[in-house]
C-alpha positions as MATLAB code, in Angstrom:
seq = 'XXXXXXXXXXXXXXXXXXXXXXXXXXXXXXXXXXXXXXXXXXXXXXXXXXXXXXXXXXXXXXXXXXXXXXXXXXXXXXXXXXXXXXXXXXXXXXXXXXXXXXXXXXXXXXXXXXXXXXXXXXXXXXXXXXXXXXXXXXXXXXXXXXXXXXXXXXXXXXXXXXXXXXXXXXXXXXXXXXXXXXXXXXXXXXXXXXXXXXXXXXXXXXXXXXXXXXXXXXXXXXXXXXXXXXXXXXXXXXXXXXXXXXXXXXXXXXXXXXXXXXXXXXXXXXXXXXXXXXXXXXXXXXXXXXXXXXXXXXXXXXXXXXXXXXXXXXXXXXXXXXXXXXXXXXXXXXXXXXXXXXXXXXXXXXXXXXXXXXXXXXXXXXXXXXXXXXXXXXXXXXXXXXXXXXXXXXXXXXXXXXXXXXXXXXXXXXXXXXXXXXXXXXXXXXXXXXXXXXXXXXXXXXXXXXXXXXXXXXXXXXXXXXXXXXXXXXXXXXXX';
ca = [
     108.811   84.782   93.545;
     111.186   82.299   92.361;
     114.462   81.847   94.883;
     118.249   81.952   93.169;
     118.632   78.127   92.464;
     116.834   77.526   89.538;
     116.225   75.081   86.908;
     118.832   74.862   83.442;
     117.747   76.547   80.561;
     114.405   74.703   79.053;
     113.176   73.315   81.667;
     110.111   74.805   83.615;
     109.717   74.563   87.370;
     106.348   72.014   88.237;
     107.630   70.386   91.823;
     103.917   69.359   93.421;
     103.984   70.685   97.063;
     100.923   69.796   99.042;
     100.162   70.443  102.578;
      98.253   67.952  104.630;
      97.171   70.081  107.529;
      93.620   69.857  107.638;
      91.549   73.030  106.586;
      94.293   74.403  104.645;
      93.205   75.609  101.378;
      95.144   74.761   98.560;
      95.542   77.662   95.275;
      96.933   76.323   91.595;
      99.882   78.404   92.719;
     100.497   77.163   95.867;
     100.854   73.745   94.020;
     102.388   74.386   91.316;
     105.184   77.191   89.903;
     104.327   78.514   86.416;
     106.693   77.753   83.521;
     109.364   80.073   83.522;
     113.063   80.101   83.038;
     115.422   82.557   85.362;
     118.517   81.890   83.781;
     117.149   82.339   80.501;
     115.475   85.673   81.010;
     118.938   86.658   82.941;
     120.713   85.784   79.847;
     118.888   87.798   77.526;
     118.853   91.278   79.529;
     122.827   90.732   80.024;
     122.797   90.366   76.388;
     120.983   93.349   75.786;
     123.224   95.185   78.433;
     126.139   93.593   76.343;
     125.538   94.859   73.121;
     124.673   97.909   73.877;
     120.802   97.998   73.210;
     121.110   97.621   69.462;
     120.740   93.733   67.228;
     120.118   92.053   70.519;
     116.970   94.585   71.000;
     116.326   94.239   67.489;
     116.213   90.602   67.920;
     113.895   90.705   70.768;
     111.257   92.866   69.089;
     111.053   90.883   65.911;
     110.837   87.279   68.095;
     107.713   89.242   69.928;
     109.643   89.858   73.522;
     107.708   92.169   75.703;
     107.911   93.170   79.477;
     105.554   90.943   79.986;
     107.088   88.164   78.968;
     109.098   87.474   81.849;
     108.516   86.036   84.693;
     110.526   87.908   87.210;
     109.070   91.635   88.490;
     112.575   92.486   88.480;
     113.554   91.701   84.641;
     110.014   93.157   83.723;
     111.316   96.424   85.029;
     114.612   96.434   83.598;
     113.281   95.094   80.160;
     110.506   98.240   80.070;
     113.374  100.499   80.747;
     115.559   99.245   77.876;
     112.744   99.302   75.659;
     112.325  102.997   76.677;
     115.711  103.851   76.034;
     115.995  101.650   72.427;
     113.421  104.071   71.724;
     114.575  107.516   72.610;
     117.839  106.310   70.634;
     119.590  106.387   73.579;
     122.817  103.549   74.042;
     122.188  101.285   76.345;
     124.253   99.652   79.396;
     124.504   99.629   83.077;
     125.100  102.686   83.582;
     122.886  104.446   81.706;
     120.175  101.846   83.010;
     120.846  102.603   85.860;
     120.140  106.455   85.697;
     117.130  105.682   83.795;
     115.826  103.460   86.702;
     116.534  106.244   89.436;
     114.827  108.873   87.318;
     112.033  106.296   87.433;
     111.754  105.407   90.991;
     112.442  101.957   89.998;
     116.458  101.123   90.709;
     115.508   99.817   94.727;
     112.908   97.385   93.196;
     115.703   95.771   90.990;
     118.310   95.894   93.375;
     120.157   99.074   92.589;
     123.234   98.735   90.353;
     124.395   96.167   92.053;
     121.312   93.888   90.936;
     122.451   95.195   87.390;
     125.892   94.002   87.731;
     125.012   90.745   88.804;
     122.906   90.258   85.439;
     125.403   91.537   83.283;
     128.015   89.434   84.723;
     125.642   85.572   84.130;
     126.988   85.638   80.260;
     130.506   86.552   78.519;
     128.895   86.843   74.785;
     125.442   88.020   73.421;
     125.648   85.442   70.851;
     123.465   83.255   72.379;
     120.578   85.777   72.771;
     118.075   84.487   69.833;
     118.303   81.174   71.818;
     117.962   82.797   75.220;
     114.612   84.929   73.607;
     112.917   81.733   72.108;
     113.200   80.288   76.010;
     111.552   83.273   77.276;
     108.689   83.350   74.853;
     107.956   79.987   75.103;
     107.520   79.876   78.756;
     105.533   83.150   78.353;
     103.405   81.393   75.887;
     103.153   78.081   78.488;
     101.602   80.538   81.116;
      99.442   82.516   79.143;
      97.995   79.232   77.887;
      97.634   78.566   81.829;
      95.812   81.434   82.283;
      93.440   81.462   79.736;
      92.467   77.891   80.522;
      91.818   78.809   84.075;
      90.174   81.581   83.283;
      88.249   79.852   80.964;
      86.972   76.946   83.745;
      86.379   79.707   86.488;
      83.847   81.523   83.529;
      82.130   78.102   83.424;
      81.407   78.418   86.708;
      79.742   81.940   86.877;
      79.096   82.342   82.926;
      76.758   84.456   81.947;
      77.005   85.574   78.491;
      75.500   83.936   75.867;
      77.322   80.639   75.487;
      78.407   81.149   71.424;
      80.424   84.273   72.362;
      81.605   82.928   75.443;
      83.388   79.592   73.552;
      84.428   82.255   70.476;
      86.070   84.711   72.770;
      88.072   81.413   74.224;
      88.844   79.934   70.983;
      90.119   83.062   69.526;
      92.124   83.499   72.574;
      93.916   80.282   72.239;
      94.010   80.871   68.706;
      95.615   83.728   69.328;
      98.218   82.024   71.642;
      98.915   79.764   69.007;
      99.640   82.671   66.282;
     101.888   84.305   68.687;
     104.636   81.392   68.198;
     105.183   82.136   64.456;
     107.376   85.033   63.941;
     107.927   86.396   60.451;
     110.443   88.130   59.630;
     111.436   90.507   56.753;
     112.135   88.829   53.245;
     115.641   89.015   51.395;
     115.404   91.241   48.049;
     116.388   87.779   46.382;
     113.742   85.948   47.440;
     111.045   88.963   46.634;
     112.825   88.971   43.087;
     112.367   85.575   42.535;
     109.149   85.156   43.684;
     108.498   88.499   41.745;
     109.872   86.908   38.480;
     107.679   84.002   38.534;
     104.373   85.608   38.842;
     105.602   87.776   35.603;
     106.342   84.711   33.834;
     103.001   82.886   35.243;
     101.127   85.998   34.024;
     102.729   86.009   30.421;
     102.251   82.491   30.101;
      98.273   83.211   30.889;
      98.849   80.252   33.668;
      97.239   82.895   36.153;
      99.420   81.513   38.884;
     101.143   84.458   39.950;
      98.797   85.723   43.163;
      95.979   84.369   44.904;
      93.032   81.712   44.273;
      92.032   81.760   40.872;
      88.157   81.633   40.104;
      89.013   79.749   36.781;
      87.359   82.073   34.746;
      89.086   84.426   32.281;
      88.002   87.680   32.439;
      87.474   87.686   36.554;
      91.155   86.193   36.713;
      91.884   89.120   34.604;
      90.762   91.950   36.671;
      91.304   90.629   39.903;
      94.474   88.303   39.684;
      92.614   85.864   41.933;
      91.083   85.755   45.684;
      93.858   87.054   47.809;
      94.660   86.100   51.576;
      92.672   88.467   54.388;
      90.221   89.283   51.394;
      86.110   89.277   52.102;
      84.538   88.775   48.687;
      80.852   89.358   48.094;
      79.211   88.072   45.411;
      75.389   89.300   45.060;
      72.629   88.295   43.220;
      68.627   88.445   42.652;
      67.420   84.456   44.023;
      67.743   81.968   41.175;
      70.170   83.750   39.337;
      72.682   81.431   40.324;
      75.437   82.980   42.722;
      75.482   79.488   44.490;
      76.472   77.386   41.429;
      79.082   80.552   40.822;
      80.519   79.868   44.141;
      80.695   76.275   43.446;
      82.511   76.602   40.548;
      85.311   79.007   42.544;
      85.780   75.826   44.928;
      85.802   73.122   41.946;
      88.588   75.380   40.481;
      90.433   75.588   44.195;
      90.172   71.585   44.875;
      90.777   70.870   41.073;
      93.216   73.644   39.683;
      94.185   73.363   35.834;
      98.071   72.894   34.634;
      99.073   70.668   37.484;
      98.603   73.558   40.413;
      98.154   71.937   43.987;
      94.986   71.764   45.025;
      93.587   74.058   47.351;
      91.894   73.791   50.919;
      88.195   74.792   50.343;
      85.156   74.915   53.447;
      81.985   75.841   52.291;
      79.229   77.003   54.714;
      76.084   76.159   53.212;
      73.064   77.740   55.412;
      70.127   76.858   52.259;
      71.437   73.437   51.002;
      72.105   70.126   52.484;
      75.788   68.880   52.135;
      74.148   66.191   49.886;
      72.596   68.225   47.472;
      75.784   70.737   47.690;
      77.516   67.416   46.298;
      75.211   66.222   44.011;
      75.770   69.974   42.238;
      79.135   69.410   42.491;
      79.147   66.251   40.540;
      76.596   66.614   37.867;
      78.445   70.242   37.358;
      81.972   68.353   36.846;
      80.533   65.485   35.023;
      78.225   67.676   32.634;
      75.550   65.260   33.594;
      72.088   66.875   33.191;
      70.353   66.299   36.822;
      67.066   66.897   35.248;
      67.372   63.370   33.368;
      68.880   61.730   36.514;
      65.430   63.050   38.506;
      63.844   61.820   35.598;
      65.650   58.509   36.011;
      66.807   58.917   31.611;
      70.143   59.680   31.950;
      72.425   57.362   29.610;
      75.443   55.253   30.312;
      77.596   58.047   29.006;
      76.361   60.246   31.904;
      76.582   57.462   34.727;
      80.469   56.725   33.228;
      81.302   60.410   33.782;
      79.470   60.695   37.295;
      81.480   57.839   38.435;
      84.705   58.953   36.979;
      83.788   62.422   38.577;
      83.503   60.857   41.786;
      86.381   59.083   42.092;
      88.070   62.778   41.142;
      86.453   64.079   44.058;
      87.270   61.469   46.650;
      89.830   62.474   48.908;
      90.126   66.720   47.743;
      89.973   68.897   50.613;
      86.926   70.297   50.530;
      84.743   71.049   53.643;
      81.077   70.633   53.423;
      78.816   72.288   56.860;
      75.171   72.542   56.224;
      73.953   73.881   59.890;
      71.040   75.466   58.894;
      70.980   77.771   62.502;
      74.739   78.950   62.367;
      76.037   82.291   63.975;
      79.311   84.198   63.165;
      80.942   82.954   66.174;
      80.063   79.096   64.630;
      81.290   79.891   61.549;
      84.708   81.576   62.196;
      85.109   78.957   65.444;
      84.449   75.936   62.868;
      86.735   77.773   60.178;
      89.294   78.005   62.725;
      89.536   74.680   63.857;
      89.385   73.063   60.669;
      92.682   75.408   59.303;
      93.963   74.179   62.429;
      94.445   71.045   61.032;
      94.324   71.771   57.166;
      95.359   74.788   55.916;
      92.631   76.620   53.905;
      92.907   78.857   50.979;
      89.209   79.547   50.223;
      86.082   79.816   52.245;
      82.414   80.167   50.756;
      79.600   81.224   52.760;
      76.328   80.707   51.607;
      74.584   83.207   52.126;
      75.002   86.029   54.297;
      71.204   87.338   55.537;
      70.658   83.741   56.220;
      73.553   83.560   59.386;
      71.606   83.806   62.813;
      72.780   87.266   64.419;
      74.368   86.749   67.903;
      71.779   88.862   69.521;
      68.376   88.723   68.840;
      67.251   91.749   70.349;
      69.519   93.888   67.839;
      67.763   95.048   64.861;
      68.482   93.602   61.850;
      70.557   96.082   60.569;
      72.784   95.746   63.325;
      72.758   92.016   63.262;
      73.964   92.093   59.423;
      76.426   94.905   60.975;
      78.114   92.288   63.035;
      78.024   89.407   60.891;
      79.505   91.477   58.233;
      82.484   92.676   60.407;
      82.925   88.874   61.746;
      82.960   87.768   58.226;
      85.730   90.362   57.595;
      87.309   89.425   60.959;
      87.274   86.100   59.490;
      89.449   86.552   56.551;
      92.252   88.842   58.006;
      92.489   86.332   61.564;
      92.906   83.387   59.246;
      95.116   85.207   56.005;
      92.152   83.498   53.631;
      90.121   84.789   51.030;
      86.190   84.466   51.976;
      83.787   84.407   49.505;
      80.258   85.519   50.843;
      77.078   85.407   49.072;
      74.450   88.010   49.558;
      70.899   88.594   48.454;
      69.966   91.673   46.265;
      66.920   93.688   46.952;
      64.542   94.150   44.235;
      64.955   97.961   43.404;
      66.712   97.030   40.463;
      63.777   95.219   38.656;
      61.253   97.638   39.749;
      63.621  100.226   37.940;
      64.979   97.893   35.194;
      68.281   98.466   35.444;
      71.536   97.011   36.220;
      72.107   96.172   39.823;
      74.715   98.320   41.619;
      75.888   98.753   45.261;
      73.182  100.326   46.202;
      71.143   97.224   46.222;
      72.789   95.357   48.795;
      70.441   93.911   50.970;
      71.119   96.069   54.659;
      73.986   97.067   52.013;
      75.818   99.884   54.622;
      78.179   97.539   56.408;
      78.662   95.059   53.713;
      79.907   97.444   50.986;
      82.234   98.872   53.573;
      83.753   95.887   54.920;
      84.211   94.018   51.748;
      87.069   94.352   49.458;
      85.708   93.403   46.177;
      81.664   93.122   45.356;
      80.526   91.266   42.503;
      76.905   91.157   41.289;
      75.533   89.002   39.109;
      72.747   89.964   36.654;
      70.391   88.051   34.466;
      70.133   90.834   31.415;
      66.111   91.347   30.031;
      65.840   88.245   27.599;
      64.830   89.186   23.791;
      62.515   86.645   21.785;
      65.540   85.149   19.980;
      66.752   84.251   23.748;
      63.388   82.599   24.656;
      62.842   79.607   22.333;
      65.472   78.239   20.054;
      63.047   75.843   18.030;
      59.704   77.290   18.341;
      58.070   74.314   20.541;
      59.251   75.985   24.149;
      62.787   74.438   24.305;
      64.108   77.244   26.038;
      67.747   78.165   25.261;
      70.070   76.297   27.626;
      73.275   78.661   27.367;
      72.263   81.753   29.066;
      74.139   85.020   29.039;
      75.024   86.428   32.319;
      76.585   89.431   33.256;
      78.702   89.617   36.436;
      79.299   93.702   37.999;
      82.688   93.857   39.693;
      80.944   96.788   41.054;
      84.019   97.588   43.490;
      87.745   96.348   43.970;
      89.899   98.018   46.627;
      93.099   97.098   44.678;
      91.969   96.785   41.148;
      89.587   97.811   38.290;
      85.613   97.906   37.801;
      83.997   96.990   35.446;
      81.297   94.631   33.655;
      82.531   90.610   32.395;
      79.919   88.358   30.490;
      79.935   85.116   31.449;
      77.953   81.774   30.052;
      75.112   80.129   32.195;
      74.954   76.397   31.239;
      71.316   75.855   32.422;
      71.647   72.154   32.479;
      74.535   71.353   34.107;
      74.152   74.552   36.398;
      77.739   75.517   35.342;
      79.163   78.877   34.421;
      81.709   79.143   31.804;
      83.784   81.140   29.899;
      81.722   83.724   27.495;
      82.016   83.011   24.109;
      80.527   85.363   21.617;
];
């Protein structure tokens, strides 16, 4: 326990003191004192005591202050106890404190009321108590961090779990750790007004600013105001269909917004495709450059001009390419968390979802999908992003010829539960007029596709037909 004569506020107590008798055996501890701040934590329960239990409280909840979060047993005690009383409505000072304490069994271990005097009388004024709480927590935060990383090494040591969940239970731990140091607090009715304001002017203007990531289509924009932060999106689909190209599109529209929008932060996770051919998608799709003539080396100059210009476009947007074929939840949301770590993200695509290796093999499938969908889920609320996962369709829906519905979700049970909107895409029976367009097998290149919002937690259902541009594999706005 740390003696009277401590260090001024901010600074944290690291004197080395080593012993040179031989066989002595040195802890972390004995070496070094933890982070901590005496004066500080005295200041803030005398400001409590001081004001009487109410804005200082108040303060300390919203800046995340807990009993734990000092680093004296004493103040630990005293803080539960005006926590209790804060929340039986009950005013707060020494005296009462005090009574609470004895009721407790507690008042010996903090020194009686004379211990309670003593840390009432270290300040005059609780106007310094915001300061005095942002001390605390950061030295709480300093020896949390302490204690996960030793933790962490003595796991090495004797680990036995399997190694992907052992570095994902440390990473979200840290993670965590660094989440706890933002503290958000409740937004003034003028700001909400203004804010609110906007996005009615953004949505009468059609500029589809006013909440989310917009997919850049219409009609999708239109029902579901965008991709919105903590979201899990699946978008399903029969192979060949072409949910990946749909995807793509969402992130061309994120890196490369219309009407002068920033761009947004975009990480695709592409299990079936190499980054390469992710990017040569990308830039025949922007460029409207047919790949099929670039395979068959006849594309013209026009088409070179506009892959190079699209290029050049695409240099430098943040967008996030990882092609590991053998990837596992824990991969994904540790390599999603780094990279928001150091740019912020506002969309992430997964490609596709029955292709992510489960964590344990030994599970049944089922289960496996189970997991991955509740990691996926995980995903989006830990990080405040929209994810956008892709998922296979079974085949019930052409044996029956029908339109797909939820239903038809591959291992569908946990997927339709965790996500918040499902979209299916659906190729629609072709009639002869579809086929052939000039009677020598040039089949129609523009093909109509209809895409289900089958279910929206916040919004409407309902059916949207969207344009298939075979050549460029693009999607587009339907145009009747």
């Amino acid at each position: 326990m740390s003696s009277d004569s401590e260090p001024a506020f901010g600074r944290a107590t690291s004197d080395r003191k080593f012993s040179s008798k031989k066989g002595n055996s040195l802890t972390e501890d004995s070496i070094r004192t933890q982070p901590h701040n005496i004066e500080a934590e005295e200041g803030l329960l005398a400001a409590c005591l001081i004001d009487g239990g109410h804005d200082v409280i108040t303060t300390c909840i919203e800046s995340h202050i807990s009993p734990e979060c000092f680093y004296k047993t004493q103040h630990q005690i005293i803080f539960s106890a005006i926590i209790a009383l804060f929340e039986q409505g009950n005013p707060v000072d020494e005296i009462i404190l005090h009574e609470y304490l004895v009721k407790e069994g507690s008042s010996e271990e903090i020194g009686g009321i004379a211990g309670i005097y003593h840390i009432q009388g270290r300040i005059e004024t609780p106007a310094h108590a915001k300061y005095y709480a942002g001390i605390v927590h950061e030295k709480y935060l300093l020896r949390r961090l302490i204690r996960t990383s030793r933790e962490a090494t003595e796991a090495c040591y004797e680990q036995q779990e399997d190694i992907s969940v052992f570095i994902d239970r440390i990473e979200e731990e840290i993670h965590n750790i660094s989440s706890g140091r933002i503290i958000k607090v409740a937004t003034p009715i003028d700001e909400s007004v203004e804010q609110a304001v906007a996005d009615i002017y953004a949505m009468l203007n059609g500029k589809n600013e006013a909440d989310g990531v917009m997919s850049g289509f219409r009609d999708l924009d239109g029902m579901t105001y965008g991709f919105h932060p903590g979201q899990m999106i699946v978008l399903a689909a029969r192979p060949s269909v072409g949910k990946t190209s749909f995807a793509m599109n969402f992130a061309e529209h994120a890196i490369l917004p219309d009407g002068g929008r920033p761009a947004t932060g975009v990480l695709v996770f592409s299990l079936e495709m190499t980054a390469s051919q992710l990017a040569m998608r990308l830039i025949c799709c922007r460029a409207r450059a047919d790949m099929r003539k670039i395979r068959d080396r006849i594309a013209s100059k026009k088409d070179m001009q506009e892959i190079a210009n699209t290029v050049k476009e695409l240099k430098g947007q943040p967008l996030w390419i990882d092609d590991s074929a053998t990837s596992t939840i824990l991969d994904i949301r540790a390599k999603a968390r780094r990279i928001d770590a150091k740019h912020r993200l506002g969309l992430i695509v997964i490609d596709y979802l029955q292709l992510i290796k489960g964590t344990d093999s030994r599970a049944p499938r089922e289960q496996q999908i189970a997991d991955i969908s509740r990691g996926v889920k995980g995903m989006a609320k830990e990080l405040n992003v929209p994810v956008v996962v892709l998922s296979q369709l079974n085949r019930e829906s052409e044996k029956e010829n029908r339109d797909p519905r939820l239903s038809d979700l591959r291992e569908s049970g946990s997927i339709e539960q965790d996500a918040d909107v499902v979209m299916l895409l659906h190729r629609p029976k072709k009639s002869d007029d579809d086929e052939a367009v000039d009677g020598e097998g040039t089949y129609n290149e523009h093909e109509h596709i209809k895409l289900i919002i089958a279910k929206q937690r916040n919004g409407p259902v309902g059916e949207i037909d969207l344009t298939f541009v075979r050549r460029y594999t693009r999607y587009e706005n339907f145009h009747r």
